[in-house]
mmCIF file of the N, C-alpha and C atoms, coordinates in Angstrom:
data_MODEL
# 
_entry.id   MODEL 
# 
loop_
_atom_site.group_PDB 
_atom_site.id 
_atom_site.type_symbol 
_atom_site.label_atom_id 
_atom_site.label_alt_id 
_atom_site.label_comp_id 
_atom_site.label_asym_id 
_atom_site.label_entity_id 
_atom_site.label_seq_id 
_atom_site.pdbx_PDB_ins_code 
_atom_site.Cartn_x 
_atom_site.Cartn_y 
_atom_site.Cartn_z 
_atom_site.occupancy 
_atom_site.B_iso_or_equiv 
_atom_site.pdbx_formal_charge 
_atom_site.auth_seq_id 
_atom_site.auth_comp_id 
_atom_site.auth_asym_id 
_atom_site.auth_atom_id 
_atom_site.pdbx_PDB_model_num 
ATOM 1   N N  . UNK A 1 1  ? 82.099  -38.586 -107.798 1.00 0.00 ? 1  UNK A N  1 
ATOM 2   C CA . UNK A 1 1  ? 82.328  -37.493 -108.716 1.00 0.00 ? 1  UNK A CA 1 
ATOM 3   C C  . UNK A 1 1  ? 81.223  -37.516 -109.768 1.00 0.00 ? 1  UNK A C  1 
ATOM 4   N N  . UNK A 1 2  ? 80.391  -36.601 -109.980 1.00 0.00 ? 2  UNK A N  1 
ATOM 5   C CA . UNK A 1 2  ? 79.619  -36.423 -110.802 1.00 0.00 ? 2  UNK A CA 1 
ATOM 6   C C  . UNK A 1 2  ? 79.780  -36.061 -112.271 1.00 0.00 ? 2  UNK A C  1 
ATOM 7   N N  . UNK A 1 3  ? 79.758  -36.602 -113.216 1.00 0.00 ? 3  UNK A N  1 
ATOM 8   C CA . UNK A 1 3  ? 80.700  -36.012 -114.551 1.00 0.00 ? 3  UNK A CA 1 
ATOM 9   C C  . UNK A 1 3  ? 78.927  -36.065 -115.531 1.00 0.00 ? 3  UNK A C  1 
ATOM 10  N N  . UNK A 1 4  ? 78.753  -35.025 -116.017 1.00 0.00 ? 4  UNK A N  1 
ATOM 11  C CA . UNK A 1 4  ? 77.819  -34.214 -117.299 1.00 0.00 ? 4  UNK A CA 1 
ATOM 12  C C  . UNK A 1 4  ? 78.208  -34.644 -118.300 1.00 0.00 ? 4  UNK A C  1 
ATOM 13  N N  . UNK A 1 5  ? 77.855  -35.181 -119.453 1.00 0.00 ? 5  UNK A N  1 
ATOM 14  C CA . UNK A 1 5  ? 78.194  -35.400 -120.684 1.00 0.00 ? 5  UNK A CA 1 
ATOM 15  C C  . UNK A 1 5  ? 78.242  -33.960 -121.359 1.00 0.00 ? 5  UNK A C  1 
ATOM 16  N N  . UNK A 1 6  ? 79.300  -33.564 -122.327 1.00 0.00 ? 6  UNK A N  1 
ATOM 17  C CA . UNK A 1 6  ? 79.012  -31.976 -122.980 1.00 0.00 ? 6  UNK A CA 1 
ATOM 18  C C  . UNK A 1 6  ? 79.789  -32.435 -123.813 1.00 0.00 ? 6  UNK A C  1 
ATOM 19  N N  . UNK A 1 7  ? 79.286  -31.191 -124.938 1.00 0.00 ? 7  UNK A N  1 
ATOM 20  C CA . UNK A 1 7  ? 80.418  -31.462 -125.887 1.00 0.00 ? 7  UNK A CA 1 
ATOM 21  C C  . UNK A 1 7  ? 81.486  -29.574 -125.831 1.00 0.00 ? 7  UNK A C  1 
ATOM 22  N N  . UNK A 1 8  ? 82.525  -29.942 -126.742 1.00 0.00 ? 8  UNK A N  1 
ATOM 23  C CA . UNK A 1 8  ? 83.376  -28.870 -126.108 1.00 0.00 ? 8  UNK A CA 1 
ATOM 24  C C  . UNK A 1 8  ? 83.676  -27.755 -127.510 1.00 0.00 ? 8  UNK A C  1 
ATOM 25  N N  . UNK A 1 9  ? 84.141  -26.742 -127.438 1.00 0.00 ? 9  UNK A N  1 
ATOM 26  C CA . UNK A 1 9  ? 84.422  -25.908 -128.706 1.00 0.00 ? 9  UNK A CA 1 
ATOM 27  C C  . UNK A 1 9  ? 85.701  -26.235 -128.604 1.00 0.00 ? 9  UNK A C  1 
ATOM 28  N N  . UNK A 1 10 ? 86.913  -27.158 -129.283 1.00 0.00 ? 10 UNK A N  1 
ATOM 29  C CA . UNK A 1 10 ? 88.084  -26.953 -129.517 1.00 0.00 ? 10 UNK A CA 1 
ATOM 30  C C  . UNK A 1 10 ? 89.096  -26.142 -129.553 1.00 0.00 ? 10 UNK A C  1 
ATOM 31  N N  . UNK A 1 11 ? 88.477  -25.281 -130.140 1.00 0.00 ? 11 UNK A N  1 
ATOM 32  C CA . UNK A 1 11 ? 88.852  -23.999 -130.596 1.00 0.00 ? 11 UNK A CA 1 
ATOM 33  C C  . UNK A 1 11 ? 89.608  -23.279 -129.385 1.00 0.00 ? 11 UNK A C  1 
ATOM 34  N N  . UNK A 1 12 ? 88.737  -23.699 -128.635 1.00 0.00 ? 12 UNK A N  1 
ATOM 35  C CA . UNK A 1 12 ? 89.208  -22.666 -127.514 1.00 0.00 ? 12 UNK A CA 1 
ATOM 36  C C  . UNK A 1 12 ? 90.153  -23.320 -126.658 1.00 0.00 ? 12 UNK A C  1 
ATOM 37  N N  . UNK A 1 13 ? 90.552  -24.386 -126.494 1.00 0.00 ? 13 UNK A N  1 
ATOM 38  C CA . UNK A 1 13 ? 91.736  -24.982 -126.408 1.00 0.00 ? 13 UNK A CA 1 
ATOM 39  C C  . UNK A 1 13 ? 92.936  -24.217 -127.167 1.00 0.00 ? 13 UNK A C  1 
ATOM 40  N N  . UNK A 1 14 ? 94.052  -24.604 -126.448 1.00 0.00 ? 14 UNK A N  1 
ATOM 41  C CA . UNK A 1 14 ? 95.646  -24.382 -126.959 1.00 0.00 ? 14 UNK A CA 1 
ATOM 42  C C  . UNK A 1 14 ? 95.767  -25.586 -128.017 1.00 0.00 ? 14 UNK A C  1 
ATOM 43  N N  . UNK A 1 15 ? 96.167  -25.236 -129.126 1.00 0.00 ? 15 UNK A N  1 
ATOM 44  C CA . UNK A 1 15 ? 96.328  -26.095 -130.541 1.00 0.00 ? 15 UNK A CA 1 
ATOM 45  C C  . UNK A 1 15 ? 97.232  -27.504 -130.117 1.00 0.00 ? 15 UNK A C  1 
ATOM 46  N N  . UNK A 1 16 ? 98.087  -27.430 -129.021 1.00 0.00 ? 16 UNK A N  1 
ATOM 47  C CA . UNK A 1 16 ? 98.542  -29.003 -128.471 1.00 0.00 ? 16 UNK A CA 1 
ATOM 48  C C  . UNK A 1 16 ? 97.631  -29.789 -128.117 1.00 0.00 ? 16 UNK A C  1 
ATOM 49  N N  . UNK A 1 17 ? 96.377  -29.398 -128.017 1.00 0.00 ? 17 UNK A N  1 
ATOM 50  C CA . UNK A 1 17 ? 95.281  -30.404 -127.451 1.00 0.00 ? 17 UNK A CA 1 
ATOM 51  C C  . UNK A 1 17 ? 94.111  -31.009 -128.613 1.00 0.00 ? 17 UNK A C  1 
ATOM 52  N N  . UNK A 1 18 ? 94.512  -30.544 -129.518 1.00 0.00 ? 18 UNK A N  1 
ATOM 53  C CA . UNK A 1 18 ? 93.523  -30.428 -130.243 1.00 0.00 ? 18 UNK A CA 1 
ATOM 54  C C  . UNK A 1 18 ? 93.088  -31.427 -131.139 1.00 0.00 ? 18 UNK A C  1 
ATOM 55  N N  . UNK A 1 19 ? 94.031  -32.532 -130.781 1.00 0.00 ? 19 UNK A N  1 
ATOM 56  C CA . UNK A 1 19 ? 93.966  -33.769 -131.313 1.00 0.00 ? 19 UNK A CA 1 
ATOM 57  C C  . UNK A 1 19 ? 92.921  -34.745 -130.526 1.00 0.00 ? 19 UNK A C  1 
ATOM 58  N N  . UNK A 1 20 ? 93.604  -34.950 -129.015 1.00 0.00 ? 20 UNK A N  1 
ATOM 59  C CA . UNK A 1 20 ? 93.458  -35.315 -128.076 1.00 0.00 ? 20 UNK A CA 1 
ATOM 60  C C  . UNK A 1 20 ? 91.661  -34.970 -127.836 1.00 0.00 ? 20 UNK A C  1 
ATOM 61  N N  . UNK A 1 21 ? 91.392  -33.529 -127.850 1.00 0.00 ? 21 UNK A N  1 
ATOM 62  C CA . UNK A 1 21 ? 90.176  -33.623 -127.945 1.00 0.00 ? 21 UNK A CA 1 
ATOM 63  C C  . UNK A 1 21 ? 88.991  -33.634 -128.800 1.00 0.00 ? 21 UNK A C  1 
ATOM 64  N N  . UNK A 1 22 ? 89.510  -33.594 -130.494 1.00 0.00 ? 22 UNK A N  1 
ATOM 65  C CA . UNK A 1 22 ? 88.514  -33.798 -131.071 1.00 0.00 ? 22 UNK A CA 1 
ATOM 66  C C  . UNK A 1 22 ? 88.957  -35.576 -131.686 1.00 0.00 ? 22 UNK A C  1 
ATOM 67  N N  . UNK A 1 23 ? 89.441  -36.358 -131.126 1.00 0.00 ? 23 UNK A N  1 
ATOM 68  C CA . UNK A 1 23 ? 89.529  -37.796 -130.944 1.00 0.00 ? 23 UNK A CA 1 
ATOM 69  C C  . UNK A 1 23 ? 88.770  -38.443 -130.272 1.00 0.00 ? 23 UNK A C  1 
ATOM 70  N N  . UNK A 1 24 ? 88.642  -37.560 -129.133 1.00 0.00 ? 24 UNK A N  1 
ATOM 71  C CA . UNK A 1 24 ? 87.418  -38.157 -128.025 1.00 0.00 ? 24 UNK A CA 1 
ATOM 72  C C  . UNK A 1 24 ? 86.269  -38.786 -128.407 1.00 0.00 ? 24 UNK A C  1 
ATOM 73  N N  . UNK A 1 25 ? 85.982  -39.855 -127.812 1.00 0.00 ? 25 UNK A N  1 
ATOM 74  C CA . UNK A 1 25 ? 84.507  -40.586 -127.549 1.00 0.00 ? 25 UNK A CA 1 
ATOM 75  C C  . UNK A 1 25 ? 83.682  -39.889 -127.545 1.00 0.00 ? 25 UNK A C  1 
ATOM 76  N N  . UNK A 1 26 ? 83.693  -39.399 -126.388 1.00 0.00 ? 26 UNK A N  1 
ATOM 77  C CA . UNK A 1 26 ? 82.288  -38.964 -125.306 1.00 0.00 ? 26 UNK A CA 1 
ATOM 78  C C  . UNK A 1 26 ? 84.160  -37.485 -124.212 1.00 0.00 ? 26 UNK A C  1 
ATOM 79  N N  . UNK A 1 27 ? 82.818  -36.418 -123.856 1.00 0.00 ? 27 UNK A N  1 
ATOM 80  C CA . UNK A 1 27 ? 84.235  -35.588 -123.232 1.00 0.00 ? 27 UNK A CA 1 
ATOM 81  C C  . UNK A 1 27 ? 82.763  -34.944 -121.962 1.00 0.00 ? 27 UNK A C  1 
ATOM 82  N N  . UNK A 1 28 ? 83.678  -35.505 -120.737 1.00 0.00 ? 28 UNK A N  1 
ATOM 83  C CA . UNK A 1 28 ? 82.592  -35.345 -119.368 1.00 0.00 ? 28 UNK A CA 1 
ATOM 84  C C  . UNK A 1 28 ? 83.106  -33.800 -118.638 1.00 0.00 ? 28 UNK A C  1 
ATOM 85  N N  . UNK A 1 29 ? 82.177  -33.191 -118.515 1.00 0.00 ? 29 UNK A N  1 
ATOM 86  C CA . UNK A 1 29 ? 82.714  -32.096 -117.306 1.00 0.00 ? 29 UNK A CA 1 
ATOM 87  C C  . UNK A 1 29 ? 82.724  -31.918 -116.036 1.00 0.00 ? 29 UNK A C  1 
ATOM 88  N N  . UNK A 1 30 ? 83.795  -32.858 -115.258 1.00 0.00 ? 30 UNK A N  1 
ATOM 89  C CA . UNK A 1 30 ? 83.509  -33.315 -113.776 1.00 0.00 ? 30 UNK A CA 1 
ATOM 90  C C  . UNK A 1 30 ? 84.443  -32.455 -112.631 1.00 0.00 ? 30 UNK A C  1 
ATOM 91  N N  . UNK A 1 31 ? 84.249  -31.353 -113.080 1.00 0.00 ? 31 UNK A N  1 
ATOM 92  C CA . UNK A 1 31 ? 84.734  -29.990 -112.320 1.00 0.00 ? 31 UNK A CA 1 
ATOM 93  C C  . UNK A 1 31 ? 83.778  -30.147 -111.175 1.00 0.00 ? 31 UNK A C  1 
ATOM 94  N N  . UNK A 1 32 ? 84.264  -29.627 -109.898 1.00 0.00 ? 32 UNK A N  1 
ATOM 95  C CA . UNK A 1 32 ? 83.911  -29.714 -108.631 1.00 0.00 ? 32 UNK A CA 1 
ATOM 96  C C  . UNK A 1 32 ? 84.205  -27.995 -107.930 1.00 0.00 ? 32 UNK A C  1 
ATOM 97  N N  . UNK A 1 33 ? 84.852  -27.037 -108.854 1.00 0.00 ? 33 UNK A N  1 
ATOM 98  C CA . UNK A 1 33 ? 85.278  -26.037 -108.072 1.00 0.00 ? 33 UNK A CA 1 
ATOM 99  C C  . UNK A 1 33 ? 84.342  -25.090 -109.162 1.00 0.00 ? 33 UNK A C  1 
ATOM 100 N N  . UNK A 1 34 ? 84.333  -23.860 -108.763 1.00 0.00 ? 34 UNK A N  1 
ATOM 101 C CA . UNK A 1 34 ? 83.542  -22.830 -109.793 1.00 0.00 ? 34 UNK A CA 1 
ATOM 102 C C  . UNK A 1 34 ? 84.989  -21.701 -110.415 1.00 0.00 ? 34 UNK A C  1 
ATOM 103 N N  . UNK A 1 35 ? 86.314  -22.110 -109.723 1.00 0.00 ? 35 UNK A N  1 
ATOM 104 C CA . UNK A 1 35 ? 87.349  -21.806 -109.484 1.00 0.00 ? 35 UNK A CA 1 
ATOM 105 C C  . UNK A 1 35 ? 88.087  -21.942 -111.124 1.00 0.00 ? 35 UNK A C  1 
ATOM 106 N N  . UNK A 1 36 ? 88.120  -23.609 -111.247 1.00 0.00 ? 36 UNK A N  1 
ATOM 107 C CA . UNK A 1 36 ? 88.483  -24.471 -112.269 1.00 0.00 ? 36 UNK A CA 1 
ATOM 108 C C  . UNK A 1 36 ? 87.577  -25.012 -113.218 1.00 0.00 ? 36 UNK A C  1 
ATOM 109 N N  . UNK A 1 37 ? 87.879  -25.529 -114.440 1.00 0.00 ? 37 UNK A N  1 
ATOM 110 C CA . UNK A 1 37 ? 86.948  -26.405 -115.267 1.00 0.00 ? 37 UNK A CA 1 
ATOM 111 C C  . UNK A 1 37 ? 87.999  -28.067 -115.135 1.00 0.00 ? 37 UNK A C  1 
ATOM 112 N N  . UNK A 1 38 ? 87.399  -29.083 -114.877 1.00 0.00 ? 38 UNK A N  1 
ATOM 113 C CA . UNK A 1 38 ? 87.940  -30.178 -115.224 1.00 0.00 ? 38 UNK A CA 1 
ATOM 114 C C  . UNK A 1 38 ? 86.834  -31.088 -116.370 1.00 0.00 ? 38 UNK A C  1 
ATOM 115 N N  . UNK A 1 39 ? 87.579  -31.454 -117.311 1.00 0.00 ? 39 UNK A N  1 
ATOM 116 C CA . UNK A 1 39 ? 87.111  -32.130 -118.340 1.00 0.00 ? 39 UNK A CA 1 
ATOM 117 C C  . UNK A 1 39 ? 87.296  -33.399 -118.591 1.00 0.00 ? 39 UNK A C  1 
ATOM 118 N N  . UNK A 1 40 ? 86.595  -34.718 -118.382 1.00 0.00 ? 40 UNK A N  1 
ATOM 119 C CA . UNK A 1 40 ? 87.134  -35.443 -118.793 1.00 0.00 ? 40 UNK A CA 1 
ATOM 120 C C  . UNK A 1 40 ? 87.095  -36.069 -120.199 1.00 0.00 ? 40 UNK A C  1 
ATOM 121 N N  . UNK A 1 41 ? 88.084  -36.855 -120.603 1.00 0.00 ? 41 UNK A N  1 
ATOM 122 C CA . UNK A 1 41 ? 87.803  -37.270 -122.014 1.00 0.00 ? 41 UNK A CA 1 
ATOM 123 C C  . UNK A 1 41 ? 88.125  -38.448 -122.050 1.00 0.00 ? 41 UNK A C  1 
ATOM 124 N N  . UNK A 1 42 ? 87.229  -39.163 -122.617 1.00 0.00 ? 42 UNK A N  1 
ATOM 125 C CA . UNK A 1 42 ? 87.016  -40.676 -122.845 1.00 0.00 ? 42 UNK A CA 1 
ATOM 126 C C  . UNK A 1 42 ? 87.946  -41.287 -124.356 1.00 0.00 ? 42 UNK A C  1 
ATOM 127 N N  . UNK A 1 43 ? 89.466  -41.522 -123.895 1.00 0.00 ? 43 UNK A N  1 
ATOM 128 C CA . UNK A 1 43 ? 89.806  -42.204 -125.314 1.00 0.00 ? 43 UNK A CA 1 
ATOM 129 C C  . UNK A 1 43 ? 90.869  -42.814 -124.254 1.00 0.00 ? 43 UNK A C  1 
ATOM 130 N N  . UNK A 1 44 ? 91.528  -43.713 -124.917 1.00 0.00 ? 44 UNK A N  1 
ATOM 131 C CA . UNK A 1 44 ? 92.346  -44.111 -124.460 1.00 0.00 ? 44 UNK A CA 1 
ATOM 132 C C  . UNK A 1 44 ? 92.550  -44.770 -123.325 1.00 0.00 ? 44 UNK A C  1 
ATOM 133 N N  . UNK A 1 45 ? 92.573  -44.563 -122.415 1.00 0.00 ? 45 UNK A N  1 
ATOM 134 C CA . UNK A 1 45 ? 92.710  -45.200 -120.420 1.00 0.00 ? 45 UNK A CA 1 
ATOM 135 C C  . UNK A 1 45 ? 91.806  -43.750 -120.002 1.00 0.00 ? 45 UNK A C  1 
ATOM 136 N N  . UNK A 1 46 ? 91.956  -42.576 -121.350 1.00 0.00 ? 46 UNK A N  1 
ATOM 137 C CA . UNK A 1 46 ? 91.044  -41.590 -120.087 1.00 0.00 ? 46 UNK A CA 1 
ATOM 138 C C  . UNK A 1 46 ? 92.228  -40.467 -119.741 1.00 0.00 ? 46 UNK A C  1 
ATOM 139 N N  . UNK A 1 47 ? 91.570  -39.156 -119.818 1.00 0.00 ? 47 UNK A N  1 
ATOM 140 C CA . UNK A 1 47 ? 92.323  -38.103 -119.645 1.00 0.00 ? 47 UNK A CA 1 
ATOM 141 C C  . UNK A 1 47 ? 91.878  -37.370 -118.888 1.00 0.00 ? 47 UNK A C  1 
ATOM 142 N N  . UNK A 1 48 ? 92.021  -36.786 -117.855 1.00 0.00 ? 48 UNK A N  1 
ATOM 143 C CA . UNK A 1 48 ? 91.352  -35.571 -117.093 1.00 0.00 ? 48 UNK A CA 1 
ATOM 144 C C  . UNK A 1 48 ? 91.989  -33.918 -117.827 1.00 0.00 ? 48 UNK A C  1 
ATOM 145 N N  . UNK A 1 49 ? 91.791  -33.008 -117.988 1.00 0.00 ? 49 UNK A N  1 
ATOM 146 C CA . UNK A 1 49 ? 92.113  -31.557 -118.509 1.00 0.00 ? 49 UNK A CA 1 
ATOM 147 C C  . UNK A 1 49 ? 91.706  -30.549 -117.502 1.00 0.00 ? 49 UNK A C  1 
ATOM 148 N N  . UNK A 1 50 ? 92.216  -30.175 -116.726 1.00 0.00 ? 50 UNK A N  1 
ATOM 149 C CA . UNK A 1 50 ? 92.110  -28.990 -115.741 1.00 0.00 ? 50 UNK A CA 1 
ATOM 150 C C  . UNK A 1 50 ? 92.673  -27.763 -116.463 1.00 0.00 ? 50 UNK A C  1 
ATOM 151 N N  . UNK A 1 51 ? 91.221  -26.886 -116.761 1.00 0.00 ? 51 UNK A N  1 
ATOM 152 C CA . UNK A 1 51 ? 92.184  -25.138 -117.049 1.00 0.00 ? 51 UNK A CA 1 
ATOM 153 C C  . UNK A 1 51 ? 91.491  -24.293 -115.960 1.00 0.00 ? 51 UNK A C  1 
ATOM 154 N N  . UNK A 1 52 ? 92.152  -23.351 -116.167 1.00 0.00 ? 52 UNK A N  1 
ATOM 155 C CA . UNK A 1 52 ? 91.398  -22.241 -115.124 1.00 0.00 ? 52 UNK A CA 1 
ATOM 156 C C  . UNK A 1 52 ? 92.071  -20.558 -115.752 1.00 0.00 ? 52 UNK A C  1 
ATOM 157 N N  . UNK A 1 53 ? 91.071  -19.582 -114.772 1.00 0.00 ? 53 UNK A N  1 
ATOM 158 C CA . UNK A 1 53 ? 92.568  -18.145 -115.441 1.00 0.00 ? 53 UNK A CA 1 
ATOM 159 C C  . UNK A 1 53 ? 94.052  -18.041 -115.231 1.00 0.00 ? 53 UNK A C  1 
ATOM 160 N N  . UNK A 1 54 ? 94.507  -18.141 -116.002 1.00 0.00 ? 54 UNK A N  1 
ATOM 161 C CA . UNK A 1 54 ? 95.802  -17.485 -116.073 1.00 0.00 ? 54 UNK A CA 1 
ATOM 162 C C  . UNK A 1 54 ? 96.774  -17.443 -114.517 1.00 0.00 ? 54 UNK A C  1 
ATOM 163 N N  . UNK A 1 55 ? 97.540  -18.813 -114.119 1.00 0.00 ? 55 UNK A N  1 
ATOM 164 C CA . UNK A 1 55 ? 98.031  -18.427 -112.708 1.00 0.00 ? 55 UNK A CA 1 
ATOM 165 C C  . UNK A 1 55 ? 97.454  -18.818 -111.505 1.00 0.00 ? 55 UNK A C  1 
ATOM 166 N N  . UNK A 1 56 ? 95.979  -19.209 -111.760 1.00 0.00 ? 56 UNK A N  1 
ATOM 167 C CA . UNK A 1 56 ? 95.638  -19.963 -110.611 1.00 0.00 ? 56 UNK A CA 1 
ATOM 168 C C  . UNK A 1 56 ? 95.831  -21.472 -110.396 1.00 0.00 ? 56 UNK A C  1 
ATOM 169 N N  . UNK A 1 57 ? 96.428  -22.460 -111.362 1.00 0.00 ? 57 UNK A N  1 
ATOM 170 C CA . UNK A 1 57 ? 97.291  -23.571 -111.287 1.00 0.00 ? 57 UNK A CA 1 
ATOM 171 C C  . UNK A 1 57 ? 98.495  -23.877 -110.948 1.00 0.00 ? 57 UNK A C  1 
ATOM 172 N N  . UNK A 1 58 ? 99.007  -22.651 -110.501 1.00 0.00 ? 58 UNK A N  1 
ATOM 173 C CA . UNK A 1 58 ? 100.310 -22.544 -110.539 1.00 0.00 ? 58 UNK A CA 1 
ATOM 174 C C  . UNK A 1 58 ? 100.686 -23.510 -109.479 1.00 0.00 ? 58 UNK A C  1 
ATOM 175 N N  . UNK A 1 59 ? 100.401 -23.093 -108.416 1.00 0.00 ? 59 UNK A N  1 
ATOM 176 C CA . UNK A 1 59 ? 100.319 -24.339 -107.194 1.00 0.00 ? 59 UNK A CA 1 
ATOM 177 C C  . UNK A 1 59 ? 100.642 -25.624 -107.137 1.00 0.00 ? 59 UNK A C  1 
ATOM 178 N N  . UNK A 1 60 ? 99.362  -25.721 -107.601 1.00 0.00 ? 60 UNK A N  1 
ATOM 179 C CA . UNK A 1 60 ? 98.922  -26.458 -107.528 1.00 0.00 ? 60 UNK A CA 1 
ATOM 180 C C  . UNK A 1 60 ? 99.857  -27.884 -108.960 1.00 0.00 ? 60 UNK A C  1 
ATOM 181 N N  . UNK A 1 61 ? 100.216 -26.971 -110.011 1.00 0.00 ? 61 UNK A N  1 
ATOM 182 C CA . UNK A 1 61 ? 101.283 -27.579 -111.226 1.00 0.00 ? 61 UNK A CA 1 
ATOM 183 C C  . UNK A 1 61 ? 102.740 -27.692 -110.217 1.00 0.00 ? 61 UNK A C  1 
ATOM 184 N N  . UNK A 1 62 ? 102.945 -27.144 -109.985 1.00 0.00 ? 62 UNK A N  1 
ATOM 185 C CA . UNK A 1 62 ? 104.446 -26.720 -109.138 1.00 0.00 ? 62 UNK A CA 1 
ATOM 186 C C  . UNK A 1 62 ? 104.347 -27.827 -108.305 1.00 0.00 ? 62 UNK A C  1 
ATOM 187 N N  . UNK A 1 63 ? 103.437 -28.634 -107.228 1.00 0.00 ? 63 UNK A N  1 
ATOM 188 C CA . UNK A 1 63 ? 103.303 -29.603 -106.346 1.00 0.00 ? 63 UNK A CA 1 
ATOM 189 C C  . UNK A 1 63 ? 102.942 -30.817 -107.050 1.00 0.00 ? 63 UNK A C  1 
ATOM 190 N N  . UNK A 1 64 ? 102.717 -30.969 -108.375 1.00 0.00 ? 64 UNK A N  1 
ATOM 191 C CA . UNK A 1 64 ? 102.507 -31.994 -109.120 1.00 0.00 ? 64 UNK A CA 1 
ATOM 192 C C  . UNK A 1 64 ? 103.883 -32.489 -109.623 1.00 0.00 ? 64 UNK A C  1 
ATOM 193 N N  . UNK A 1 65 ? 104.497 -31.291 -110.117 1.00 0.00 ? 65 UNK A N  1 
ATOM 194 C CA . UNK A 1 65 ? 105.677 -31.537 -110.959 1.00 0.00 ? 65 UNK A CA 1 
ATOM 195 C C  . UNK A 1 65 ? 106.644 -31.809 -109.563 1.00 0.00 ? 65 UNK A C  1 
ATOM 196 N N  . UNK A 1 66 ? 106.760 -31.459 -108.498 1.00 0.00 ? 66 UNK A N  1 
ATOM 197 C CA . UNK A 1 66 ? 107.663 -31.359 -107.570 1.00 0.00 ? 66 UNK A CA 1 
ATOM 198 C C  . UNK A 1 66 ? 107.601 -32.773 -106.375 1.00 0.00 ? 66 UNK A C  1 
ATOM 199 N N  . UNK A 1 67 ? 106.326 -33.300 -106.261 1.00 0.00 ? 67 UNK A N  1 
ATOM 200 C CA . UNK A 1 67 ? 105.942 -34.644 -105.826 1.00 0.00 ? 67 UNK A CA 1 
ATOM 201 C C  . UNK A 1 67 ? 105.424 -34.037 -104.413 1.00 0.00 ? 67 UNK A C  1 
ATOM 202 N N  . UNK A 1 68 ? 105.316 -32.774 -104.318 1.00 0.00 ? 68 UNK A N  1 
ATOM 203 C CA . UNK A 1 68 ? 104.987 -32.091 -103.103 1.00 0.00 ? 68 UNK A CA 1 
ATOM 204 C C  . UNK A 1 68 ? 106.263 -31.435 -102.351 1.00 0.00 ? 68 UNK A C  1 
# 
């Protein structure tokens, strides 16, 4: 997995995150789809952040929360 060092606008996050990411170390962007953004963030053990538009997680959340 290839992860970019970047830094991120907060802002544009949902205000529940907003701790989480301006706490961060270092915050990697190791997205693999042009679909999704995955972000990682370096605090703690390490967080991955997947957003995308509106509904295209749905799935993919639904088989996470459900164990498949």
């Amino acid at each position: 997995m290839t992860q970019t060092l970047i830094t991120v606008d907060v802002s544009q996050y949902p205000a529940e995150f907003h701790d989480l990411l301006a706490g961060a170390e270092k915050i990697y962007d190791s997205s693999c789809s042009p679909q999704a953004r995955v972000i990682f963030i370096q605090k703690d053990d390490g967080y991955f952040l997947k957003s995308a538009p509106k509904g295209m997680l749905q799935r993919q959340a639904t088989m996470t929360m459900t164990g498949f």
